[in-house]
ROZA-574461 format. One line per 3 residues: number of its first residue (from 0); their letters; for each residue x, y, z of N, C-alpha, C. Coordinates in nm, 4 decimals, always signed. Example, Ala and Ser with C-alpha at 12.3 -4.5 7.8 and 13.67 -1.06 7.14 Angstrom:
2
0 = AS = +1.3190/-0.5690/+0.7800/+1.2300/-0.4500/+0.7800/+1.3200/-0.3300/+0.7800 ~ +1.2850/-0.2250/+0.7080/+1.3670/-0.1060/+0.7140/+1.2900/+0.0030/+0.7870
//
This chain:
228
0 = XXX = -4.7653/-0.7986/+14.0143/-4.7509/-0.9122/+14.1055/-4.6077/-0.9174/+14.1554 ~ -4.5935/-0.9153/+14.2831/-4.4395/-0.9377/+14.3798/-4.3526/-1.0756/+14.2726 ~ -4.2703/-1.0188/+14.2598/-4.1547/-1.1858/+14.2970/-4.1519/-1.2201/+14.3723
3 = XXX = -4.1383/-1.3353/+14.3544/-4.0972/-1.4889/+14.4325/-4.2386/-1.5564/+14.5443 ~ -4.3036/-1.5385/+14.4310/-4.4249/-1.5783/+14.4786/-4.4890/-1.7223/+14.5482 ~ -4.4339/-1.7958/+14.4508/-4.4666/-1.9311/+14.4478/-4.4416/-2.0369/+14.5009
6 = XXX = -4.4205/-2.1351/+14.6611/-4.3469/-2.1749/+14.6728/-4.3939/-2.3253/+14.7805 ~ -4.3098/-2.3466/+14.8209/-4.3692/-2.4842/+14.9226/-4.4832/-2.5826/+14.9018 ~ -4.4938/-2.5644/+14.7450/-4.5939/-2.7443/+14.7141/-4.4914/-2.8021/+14.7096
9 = XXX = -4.5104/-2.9409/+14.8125/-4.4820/-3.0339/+14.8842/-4.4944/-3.1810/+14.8207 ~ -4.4296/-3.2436/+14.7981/-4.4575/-3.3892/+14.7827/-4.4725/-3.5060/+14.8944 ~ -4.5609/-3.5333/+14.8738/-4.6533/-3.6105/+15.0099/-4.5033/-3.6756/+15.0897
12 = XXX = -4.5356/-3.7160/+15.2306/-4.4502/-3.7813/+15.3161/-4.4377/-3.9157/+15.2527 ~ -4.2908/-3.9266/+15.2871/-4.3137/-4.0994/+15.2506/-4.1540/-4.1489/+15.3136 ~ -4.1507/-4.3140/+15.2818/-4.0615/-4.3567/+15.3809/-3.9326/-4.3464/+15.3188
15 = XXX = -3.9355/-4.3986/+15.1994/-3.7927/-4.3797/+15.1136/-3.6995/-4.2420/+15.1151 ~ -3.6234/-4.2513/+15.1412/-3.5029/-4.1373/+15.0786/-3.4385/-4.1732/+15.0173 ~ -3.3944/-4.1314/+14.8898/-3.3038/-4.1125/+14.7864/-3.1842/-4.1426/+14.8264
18 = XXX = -3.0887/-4.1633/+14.7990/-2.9497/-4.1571/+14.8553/-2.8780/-4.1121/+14.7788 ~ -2.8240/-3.9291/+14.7785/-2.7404/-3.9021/+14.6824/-2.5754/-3.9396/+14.6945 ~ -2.5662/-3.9886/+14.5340/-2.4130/-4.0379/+14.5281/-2.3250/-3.9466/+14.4847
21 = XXX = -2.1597/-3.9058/+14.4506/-2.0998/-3.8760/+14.4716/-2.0412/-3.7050/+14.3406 ~ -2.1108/-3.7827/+14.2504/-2.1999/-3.6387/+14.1469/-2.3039/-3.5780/+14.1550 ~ -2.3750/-3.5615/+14.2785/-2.5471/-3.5289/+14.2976/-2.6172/-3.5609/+14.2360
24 = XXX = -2.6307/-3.6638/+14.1668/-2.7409/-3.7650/+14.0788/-2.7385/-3.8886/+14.1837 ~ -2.9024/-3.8997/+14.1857/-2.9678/-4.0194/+14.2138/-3.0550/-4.0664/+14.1506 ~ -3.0798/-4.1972/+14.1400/-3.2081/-4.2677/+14.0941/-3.3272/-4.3080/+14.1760
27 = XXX = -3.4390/-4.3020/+14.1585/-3.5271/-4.3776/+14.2191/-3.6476/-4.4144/+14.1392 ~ -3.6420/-4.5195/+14.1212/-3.7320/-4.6134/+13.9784/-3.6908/-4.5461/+13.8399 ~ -3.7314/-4.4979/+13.8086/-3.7328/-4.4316/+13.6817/-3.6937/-4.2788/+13.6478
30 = XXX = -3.6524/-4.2249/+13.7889/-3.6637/-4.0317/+13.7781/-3.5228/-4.0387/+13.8769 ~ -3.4347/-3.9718/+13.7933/-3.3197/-3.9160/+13.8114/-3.3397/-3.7671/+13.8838 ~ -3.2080/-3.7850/+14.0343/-3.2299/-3.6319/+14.1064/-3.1175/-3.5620/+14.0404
33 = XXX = -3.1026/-3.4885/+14.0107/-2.9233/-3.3532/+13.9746/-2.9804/-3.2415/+14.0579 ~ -2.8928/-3.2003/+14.0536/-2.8623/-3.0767/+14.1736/-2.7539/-2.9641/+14.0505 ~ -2.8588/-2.9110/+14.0862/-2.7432/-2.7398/+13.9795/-2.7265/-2.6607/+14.0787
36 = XXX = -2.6510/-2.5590/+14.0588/-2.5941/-2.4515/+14.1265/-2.5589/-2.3329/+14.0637 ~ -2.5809/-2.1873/+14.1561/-2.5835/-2.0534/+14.0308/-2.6297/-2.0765/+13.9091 ~ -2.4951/-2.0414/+13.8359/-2.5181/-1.9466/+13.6848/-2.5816/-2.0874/+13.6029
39 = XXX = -2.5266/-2.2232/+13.6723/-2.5923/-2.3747/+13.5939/-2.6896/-2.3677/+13.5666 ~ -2.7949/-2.3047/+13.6338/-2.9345/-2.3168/+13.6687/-2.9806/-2.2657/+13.5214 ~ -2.9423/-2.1811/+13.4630/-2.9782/-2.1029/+13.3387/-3.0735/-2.1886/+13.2067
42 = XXX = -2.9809/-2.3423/+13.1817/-3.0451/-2.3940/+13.1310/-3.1251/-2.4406/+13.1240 ~ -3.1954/-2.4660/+13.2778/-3.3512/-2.5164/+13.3180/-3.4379/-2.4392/+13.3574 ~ -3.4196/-2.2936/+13.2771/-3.5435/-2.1750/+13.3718/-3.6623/-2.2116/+13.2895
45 = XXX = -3.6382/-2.2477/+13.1566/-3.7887/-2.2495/+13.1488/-3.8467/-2.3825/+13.1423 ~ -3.7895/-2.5140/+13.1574/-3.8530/-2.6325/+13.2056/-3.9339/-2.6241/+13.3364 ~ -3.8420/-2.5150/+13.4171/-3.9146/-2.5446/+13.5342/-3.9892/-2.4364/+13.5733
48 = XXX = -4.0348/-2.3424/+13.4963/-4.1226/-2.1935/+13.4867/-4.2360/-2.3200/+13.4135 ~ -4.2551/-2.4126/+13.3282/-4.3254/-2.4789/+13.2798/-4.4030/-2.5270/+13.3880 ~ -4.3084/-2.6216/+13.4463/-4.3776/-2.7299/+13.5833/-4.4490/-2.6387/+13.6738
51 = XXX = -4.3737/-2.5284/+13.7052/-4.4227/-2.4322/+13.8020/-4.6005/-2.3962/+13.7539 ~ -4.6247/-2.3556/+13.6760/-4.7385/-2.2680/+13.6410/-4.8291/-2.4223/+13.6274 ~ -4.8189/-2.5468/+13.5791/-4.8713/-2.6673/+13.5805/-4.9123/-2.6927/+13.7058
54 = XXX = -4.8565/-2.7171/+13.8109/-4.8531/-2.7718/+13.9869/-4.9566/-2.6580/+14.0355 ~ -4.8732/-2.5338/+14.0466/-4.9736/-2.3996/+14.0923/-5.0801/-2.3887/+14.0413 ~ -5.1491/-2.4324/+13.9025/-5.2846/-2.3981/+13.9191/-5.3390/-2.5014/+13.9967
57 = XXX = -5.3135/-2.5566/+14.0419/-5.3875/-2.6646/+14.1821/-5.4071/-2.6007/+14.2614 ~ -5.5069/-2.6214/+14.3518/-5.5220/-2.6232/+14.5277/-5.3646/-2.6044/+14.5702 ~ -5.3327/-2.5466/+14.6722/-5.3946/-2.4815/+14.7160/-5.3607/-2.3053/+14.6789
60 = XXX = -5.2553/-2.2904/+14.5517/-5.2452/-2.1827/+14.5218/-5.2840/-2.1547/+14.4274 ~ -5.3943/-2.2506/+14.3590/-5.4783/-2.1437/+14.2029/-5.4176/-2.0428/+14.1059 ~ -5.3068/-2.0679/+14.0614/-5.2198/-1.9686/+14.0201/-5.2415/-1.9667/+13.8891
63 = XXX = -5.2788/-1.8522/+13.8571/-5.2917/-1.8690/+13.6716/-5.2002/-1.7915/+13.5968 ~ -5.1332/-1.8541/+13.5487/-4.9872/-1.8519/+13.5511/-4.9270/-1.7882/+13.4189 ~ -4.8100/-1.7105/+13.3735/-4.7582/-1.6612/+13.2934/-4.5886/-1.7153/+13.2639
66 = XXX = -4.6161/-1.7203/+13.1445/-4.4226/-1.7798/+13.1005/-4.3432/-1.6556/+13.1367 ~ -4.4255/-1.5303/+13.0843/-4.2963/-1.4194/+13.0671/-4.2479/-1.3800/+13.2029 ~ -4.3767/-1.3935/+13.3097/-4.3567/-1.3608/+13.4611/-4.2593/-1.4967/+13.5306
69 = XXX = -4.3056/-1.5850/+13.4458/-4.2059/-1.7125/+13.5062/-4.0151/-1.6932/+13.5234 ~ -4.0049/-1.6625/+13.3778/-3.8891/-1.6401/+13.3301/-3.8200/-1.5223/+13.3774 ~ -3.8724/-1.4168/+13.4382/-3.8172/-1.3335/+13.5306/-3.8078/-1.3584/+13.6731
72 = XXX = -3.8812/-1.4610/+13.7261/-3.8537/-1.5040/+13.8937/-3.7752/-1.5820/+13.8942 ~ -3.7522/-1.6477/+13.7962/-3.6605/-1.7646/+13.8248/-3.5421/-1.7254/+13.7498 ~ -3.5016/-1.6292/+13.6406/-3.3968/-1.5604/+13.6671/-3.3077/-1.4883/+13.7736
75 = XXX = -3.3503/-1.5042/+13.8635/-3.3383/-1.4587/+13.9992/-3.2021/-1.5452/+14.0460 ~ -3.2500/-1.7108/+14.0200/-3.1789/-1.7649/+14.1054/-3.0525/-1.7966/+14.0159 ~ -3.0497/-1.8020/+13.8881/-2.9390/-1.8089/+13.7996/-2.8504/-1.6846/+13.8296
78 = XXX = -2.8978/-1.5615/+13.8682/-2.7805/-1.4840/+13.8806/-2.7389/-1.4622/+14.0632 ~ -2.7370/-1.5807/+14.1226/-2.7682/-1.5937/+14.2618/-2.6632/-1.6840/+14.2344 ~ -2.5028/-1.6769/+14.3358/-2.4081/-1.8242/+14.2754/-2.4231/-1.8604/+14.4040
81 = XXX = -2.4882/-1.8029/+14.4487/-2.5105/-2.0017/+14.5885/-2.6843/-2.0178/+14.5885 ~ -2.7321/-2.0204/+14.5124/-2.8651/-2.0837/+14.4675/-2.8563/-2.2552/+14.3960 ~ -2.9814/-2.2761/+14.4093/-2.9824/-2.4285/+14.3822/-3.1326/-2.4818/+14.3607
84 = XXX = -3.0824/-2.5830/+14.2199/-3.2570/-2.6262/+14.1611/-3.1800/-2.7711/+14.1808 ~ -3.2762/-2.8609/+14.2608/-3.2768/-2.9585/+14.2427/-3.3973/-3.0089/+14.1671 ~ -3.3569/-3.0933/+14.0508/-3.4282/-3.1371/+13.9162/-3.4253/-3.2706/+13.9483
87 = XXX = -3.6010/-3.3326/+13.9377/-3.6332/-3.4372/+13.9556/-3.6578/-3.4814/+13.7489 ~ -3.6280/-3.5675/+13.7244/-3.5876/-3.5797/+13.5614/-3.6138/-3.7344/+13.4987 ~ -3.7512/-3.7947/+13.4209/-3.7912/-3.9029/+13.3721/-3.7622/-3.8539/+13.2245
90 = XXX = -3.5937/-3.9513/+13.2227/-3.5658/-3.9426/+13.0730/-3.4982/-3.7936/+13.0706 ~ -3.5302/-3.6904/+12.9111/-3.5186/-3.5676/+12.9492/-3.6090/-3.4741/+13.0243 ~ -3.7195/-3.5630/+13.0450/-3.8373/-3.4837/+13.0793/-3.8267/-3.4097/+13.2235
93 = XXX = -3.8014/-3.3047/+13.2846/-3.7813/-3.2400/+13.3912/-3.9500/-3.2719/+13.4314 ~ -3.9877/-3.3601/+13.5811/-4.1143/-3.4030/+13.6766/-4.1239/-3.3563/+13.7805 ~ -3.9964/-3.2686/+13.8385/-4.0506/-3.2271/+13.9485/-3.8965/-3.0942/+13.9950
96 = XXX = -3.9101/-3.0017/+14.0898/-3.8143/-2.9533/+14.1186/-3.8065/-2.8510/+14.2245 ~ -3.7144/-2.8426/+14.2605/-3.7134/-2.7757/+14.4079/-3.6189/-2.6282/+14.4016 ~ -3.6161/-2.5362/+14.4663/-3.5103/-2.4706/+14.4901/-3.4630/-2.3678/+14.6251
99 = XXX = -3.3692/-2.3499/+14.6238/-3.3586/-2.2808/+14.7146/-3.2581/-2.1516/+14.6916 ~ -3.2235/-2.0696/+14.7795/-3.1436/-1.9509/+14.7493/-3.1267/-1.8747/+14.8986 ~ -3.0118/-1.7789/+14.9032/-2.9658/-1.7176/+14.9865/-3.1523/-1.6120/+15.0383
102 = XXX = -3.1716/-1.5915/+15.1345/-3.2374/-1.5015/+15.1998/-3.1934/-1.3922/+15.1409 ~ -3.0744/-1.3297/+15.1916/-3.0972/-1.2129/+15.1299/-3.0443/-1.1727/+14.9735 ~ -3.0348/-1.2597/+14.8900/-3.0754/-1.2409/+14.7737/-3.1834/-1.2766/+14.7330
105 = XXX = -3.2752/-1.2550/+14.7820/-3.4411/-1.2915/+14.7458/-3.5279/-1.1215/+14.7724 ~ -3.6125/-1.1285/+14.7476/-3.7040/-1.0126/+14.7358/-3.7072/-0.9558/+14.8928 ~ -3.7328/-0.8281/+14.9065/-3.7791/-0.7574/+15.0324/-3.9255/-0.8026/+15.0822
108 = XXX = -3.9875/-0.8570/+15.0368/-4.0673/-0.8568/+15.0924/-4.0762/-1.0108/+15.1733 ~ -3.9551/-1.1198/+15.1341/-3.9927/-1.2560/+15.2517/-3.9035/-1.1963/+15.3173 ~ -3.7741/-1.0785/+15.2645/-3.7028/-1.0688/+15.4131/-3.7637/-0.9745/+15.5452
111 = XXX = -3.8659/-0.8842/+15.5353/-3.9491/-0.8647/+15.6001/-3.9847/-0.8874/+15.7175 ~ -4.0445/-0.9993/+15.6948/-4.0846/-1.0965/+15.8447/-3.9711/-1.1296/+15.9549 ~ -3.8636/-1.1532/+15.8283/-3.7031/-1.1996/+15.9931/-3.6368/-1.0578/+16.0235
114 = XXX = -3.6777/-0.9749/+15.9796/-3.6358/-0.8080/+16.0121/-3.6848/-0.8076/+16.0913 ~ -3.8284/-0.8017/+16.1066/-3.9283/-0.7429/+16.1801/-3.8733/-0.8232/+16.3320 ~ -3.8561/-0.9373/+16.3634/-3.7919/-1.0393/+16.4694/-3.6638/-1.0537/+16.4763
117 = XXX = -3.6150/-0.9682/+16.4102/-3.4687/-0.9263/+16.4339/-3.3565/-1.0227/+16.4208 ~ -3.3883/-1.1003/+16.3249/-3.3008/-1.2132/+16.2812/-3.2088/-1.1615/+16.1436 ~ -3.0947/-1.2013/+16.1374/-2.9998/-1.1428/+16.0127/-3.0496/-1.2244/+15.8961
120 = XXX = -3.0703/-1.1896/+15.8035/-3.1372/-1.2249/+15.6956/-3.0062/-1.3285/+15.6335 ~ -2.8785/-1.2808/+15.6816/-2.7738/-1.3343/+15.6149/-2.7475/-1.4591/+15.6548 ~ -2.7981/-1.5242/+15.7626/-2.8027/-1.6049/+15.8176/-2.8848/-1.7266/+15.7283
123 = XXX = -2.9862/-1.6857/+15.7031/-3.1221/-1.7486/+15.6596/-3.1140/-1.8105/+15.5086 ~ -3.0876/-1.9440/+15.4876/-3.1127/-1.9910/+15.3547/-3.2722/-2.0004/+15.3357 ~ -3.3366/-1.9732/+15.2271/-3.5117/-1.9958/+15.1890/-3.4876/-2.1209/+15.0889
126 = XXX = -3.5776/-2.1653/+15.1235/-3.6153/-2.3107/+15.0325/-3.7329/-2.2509/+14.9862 ~ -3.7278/-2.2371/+14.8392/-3.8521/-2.2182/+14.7264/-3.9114/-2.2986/+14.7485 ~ -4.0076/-2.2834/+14.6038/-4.1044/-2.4100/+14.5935/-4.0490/-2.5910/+14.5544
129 = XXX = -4.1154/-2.6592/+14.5631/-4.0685/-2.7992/+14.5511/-4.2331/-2.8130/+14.4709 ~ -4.1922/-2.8619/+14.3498/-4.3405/-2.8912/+14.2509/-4.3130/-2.9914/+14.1703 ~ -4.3692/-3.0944/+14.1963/-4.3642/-3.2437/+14.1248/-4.4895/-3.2844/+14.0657
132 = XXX = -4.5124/-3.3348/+13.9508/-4.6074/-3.3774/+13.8842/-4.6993/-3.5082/+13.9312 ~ -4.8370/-3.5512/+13.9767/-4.8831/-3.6193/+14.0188/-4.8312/-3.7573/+14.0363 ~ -4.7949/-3.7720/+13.8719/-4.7921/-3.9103/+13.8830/-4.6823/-3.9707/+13.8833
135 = XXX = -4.5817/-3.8366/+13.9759/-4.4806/-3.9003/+14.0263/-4.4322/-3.8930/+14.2064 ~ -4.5496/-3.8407/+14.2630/-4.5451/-3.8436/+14.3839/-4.5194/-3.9506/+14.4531 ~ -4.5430/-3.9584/+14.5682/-4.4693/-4.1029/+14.7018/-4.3882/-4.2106/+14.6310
138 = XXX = -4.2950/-4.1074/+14.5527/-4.1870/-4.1925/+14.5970/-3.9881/-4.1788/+14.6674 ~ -4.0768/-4.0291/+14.7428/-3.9395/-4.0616/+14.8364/-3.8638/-3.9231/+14.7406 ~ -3.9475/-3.8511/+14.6697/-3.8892/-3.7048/+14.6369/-3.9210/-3.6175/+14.7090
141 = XXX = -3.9965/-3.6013/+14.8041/-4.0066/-3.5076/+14.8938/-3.9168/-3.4805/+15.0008 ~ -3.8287/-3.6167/+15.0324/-3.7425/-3.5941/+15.1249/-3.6478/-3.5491/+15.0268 ~ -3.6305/-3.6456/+14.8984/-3.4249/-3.5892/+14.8569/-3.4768/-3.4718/+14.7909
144 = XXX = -3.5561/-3.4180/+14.7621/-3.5617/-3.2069/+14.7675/-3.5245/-3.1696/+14.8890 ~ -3.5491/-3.2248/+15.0275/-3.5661/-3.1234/+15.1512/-3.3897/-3.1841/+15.1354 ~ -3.3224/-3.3079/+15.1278/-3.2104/-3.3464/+15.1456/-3.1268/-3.2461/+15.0918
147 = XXX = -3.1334/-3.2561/+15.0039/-3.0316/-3.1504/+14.8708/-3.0320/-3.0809/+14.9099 ~ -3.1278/-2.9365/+14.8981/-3.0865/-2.8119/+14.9226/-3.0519/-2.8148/+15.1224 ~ -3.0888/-2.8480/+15.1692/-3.0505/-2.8452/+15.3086/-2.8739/-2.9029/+15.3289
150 = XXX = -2.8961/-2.9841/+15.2724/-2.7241/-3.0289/+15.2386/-2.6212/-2.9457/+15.1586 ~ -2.7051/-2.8619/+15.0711/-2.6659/-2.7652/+14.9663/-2.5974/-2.6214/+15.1064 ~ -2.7325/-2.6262/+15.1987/-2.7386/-2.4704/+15.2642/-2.6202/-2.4842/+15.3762
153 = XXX = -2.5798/-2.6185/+15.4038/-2.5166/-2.6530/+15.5320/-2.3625/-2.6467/+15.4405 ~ -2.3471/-2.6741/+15.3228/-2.1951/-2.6698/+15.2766/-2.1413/-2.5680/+15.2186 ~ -2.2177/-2.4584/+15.2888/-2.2132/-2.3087/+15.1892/-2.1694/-2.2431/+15.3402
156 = XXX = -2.1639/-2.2988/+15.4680/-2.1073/-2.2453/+15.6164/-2.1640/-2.1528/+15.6508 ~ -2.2606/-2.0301/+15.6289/-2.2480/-1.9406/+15.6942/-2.4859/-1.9167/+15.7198 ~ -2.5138/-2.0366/+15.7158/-2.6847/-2.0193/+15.7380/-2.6842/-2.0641/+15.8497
159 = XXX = -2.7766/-2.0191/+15.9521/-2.8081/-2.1147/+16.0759/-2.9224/-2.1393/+16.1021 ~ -3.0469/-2.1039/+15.9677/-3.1376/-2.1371/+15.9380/-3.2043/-2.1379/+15.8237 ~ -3.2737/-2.3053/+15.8065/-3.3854/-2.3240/+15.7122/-3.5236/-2.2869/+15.6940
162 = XXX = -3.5579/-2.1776/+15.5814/-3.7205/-2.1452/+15.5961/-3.7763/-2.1097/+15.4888 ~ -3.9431/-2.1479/+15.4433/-3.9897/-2.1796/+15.3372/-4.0996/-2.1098/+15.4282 ~ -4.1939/-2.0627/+15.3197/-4.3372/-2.0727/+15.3946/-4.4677/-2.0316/+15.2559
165 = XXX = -4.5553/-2.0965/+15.3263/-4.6768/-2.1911/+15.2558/-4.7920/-2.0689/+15.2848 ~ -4.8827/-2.0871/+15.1184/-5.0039/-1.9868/+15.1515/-5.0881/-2.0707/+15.2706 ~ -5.1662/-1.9448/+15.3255/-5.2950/-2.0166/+15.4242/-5.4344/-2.0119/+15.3188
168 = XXX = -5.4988/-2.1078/+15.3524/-5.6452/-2.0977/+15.3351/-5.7287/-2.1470/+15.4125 ~ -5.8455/-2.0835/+15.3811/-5.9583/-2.1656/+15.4926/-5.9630/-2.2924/+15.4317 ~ -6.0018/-2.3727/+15.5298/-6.0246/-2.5110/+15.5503/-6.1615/-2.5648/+15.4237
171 = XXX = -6.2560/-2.4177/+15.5474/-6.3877/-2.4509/+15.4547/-6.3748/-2.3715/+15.3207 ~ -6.2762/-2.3106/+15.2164/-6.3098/-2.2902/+15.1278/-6.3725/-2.3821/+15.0195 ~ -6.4825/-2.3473/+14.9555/-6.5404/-2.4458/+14.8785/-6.4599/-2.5090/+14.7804
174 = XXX = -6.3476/-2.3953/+14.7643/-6.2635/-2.4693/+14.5490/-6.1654/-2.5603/+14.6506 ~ -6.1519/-2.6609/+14.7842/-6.0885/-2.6907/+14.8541/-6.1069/-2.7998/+14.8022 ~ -6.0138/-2.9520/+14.7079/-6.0723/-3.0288/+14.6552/-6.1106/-3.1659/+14.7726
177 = XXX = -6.2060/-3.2571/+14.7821/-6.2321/-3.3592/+14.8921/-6.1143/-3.4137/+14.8871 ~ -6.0890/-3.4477/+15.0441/-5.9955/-3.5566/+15.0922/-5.8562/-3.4626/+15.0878 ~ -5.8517/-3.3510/+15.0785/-5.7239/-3.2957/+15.0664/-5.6491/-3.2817/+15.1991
180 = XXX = -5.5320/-3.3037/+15.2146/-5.4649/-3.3126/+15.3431/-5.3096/-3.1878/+15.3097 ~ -5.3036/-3.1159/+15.4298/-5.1697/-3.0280/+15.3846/-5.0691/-3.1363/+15.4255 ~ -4.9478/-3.1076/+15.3981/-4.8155/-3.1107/+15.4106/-4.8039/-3.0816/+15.5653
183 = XXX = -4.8422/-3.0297/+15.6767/-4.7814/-2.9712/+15.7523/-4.7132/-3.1465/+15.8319 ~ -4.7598/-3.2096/+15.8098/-4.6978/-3.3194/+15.9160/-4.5923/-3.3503/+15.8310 ~ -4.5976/-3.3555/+15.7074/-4.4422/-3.4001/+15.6935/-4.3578/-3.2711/+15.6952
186 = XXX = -4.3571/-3.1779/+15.6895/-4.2292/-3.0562/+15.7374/-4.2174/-3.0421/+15.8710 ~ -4.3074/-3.1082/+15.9348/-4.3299/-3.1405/+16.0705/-4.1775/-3.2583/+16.1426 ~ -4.2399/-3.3162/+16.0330/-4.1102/-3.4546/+16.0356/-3.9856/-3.4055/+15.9978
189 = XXX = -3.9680/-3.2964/+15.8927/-3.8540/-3.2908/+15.8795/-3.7642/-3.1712/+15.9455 ~ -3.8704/-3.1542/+16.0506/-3.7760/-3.0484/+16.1971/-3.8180/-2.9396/+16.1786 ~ -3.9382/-2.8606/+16.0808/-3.9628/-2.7117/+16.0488/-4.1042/-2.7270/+16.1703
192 = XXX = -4.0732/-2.5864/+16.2373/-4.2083/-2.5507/+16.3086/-4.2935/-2.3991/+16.2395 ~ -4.3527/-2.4316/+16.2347/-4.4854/-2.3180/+16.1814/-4.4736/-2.1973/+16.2682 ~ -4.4291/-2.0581/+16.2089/-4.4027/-1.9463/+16.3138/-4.5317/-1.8375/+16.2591
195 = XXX = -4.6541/-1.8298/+16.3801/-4.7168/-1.7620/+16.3434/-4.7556/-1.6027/+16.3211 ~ -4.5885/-1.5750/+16.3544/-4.6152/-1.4306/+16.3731/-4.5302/-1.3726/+16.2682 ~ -4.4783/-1.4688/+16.1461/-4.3778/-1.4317/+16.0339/-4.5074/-1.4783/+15.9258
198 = XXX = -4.5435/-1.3901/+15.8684/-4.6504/-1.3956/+15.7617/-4.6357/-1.2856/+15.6908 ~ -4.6323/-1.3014/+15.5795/-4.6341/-1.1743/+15.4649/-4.7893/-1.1906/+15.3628 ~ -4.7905/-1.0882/+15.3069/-4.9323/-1.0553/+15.1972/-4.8441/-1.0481/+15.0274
201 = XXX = -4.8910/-1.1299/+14.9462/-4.8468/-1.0946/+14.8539/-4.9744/-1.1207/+14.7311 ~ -4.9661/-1.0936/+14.6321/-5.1190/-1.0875/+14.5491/-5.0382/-1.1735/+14.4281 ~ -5.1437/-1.2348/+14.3571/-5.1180/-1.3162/+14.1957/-5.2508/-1.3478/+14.1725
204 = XXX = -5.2804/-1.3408/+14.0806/-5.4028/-1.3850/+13.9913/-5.4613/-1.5739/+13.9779 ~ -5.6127/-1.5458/+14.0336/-5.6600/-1.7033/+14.0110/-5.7566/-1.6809/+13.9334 ~ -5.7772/-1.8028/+13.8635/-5.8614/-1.8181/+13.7883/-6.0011/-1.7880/+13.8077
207 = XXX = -6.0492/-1.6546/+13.7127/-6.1713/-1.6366/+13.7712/-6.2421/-1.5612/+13.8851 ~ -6.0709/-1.4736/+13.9232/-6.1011/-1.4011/+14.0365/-5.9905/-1.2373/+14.0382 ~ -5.9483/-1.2663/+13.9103/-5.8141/-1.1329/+13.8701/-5.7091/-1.1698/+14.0500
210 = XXX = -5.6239/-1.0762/+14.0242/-5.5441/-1.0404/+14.1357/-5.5855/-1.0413/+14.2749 ~ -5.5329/-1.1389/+14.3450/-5.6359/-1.1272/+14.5088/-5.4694/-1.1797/+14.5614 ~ -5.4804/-1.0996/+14.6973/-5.4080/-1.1043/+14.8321/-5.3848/-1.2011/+14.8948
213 = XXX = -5.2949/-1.2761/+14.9194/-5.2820/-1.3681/+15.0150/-5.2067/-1.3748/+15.1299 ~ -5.2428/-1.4462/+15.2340/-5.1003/-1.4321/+15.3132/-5.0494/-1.6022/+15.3657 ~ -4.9385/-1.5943/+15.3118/-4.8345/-1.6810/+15.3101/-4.7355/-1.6887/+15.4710
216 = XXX = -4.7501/-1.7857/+15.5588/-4.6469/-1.7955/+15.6596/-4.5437/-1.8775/+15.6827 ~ -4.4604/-1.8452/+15.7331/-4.3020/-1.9354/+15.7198/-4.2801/-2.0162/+15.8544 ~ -4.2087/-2.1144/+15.7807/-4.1548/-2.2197/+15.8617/-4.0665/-2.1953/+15.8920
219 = XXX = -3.9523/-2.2639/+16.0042/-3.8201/-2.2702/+16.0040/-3.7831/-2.3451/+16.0642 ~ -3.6115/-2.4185/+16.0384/-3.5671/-2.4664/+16.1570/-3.4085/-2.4201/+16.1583 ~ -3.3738/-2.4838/+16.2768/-3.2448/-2.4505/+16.2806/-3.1227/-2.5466/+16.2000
222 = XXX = -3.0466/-2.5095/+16.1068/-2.9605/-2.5733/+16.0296/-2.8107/-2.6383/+16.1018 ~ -2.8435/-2.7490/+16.1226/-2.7200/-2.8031/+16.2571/-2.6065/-2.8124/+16.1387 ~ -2.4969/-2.8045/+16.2092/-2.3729/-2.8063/+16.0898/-2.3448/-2.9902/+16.0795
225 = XXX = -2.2908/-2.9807/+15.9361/-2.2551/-3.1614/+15.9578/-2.1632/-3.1885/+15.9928 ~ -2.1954/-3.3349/+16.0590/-2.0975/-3.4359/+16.1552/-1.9884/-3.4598/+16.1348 ~ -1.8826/-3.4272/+16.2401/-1.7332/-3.3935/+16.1998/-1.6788/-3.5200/+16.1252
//
């Protein structure tokens, strides 16, 4: 199975944003945001190789999931020093978390797609996955993940674009659970447009079905520098 498989579960739209203060910790009700960076990251690979394989076996990526495979993708971003996990945190309990990392310290195969369209990879910050535990959704963590690392990618000077991208599935697949709605309107909201001609194939194992192919397409937007 490829690295860096896993990525863009989304925490529903909502109105609140976080407001990070002046140590990258915020509160909101009860779940503390921190923001790590590089080699920091080390101490939370396997809290959040935990959450990861928890969230992913859901809709819409069925992922049946491994610690030892965990603990090698997300070693990735610990030896990456402009990478970044933003850790959503009830108590010690790590609930949700996001990350992001340089483009081209990420695998050949998402840099691929901005080759192929002739974009400098060096340019390009990727926003990983963002995976939060149910029963801590709408409340306004979906934006301070997109906040952080986008704030993270803009104070590092040299990206002039943000991009993540999400498996496809059919609509009508049956394991599709009722009432399910994607994410696309809120990355919608937060300035990413859906590029349909940047899609990659990568394979991982679902439950009940061994190793199967998917193809995953990317978002992007353009990363405006901040206000003088």
């Amino acid at each position: 199975m490829s690295a860096r498989v896993f990525f863009a579960r989304r925490a529903r739209a909502v109105a609140t944003i976080v407001t990070m203060n002046a140590t990258s910790n915020a509160t909101t009700d009860d779940v503390d945001i921190r923001v790590v960076r590089g080699a920091a990251i080390a101490p939370w690979l396997e809290a959040v190789a935990a959450l990861r394989m928890s969230v992913f076996a859901d809709w819409p990526y069925l992922y049946a999931g491994d610690m030892a495979y965990e603990r090698d993708y997300l070693a990735a971003y610990a030896r990456s020093p402009d990478s970044v996990f933003v850790l959503a945190r009830d108590g010690a309990r790590v609930v949700g978390a996001s990350t992001g990392i340089p483009l081209d310290d990420e695998d050949a195969a998402f840099q691929a797609p901005f080759r192929a369209h002739g974009t400098d990879v060096a340019t390009v910050f990727y926003l990983g996955e963002s995976v939060l535990l149910p029963g801590y959704r709408g409340r306004g963590l979906g934006h301070a993940f997109f906040d952080r690392r986008e704030t993270h990618a803009r104070a590092l000077g040299r990206f002039a674009t943000t991009a993540f991208c999400a498996v496809d599935r059919d609509q009508d697949d049956p394991r599709r659970p009722s009432g399910h709605r994607t994410h696309d309107a809120f990355w919608r909201k937060r300035g990413y447009a859906r590029q349909p001609g940047m899609t990659m194939r990568l394979r991982w194992s679902e439950p009940g079905h061994g190793a199967v192919e998917h193809a995953l397409t990317f978002w992007t937007r353009t990363l405006e520098p901040a206000p003088a």
